[in-house]
Every structure is written in C-alpha cells, then in structure tokens.
C-alpha positions in Angstrom: -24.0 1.8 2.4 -21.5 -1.1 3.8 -17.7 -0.7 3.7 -16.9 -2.7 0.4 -19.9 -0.2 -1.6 -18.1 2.7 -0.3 -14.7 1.5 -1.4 -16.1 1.0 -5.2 -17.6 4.3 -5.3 -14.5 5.4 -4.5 -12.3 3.6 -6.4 -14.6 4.4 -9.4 -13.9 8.4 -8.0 -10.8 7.9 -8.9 -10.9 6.3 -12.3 -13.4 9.3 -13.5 -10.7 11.6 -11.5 -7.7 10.1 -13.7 -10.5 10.5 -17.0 -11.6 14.1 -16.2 -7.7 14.6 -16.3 -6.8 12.9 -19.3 -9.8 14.7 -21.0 -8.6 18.1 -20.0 -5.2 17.0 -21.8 -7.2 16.4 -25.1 -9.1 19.4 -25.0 -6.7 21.9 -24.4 -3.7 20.3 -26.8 -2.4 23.4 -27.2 -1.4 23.9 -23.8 1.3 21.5 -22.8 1.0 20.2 -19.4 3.4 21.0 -16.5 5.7 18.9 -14.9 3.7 19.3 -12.2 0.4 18.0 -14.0 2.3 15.4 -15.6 3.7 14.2 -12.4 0.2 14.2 -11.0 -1.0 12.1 -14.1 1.4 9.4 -13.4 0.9 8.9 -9.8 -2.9 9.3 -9.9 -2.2 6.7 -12.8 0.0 4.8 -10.2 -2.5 4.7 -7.1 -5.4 3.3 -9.4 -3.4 0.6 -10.8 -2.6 -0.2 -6.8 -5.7 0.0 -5.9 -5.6 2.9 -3.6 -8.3 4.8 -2.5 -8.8 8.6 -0.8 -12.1 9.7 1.2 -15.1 11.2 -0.7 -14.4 14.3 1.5 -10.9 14.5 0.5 -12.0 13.9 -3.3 -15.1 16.7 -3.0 -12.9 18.7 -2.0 -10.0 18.6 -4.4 -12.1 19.1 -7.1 -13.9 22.0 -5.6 -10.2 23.8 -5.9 
C-alpha cells in the first residue's frame, strides 16, 4: 500500500469515525450529549472538513477505549 492509499483509508477512518458518532447521538436521544462530546463532534467535524488525518494506530486505538 503507497502513501496516497494509506491517506484515503484514513481519511475515510475518519468520516466513519465522525458517522459512528453521529449514530450514537441518534440512538441514544435520550441521553443528551456532554459538552465534552459535543466539543469532540465539532472538531472531529472540523479536522475532516480540513482534511486532516491521524495514524491507524492512533485511530485502533481510540476506539478500542
């Protein structure tokens, strides 16, 4: 796998990352999120619309928490 096919898996981590969070929002309605969570929302929101990317290790392991 070449550089640029490792950036688009990753940056298509990220856009399933920012999914699986707005999917949790819609499951659990009832539960309104944090500040925290809704400060995480906007700057995961933020990064993809820049383009950003983090490391698949980084990204295996945040979910793993």
């Amino acid at each position: 796998m070449d550089e640029d096919e490792l950036k688009l898996v990753l940056e298509k981590l990220d856009t399933v990352k920012l999914e699986l969070l707005r999917l949790r929002a819609m499951l659990l309605p009832e539960e309104e999120a944090t500040d925290q969570e809704k400060k995480e929302i906007a700057e995961a929101t933020q990064e993809i619309e820049k383009g950003s990317t983090v490391k698949l290790e980084e990204f295996i392991k945040e979910l793993s928490c």
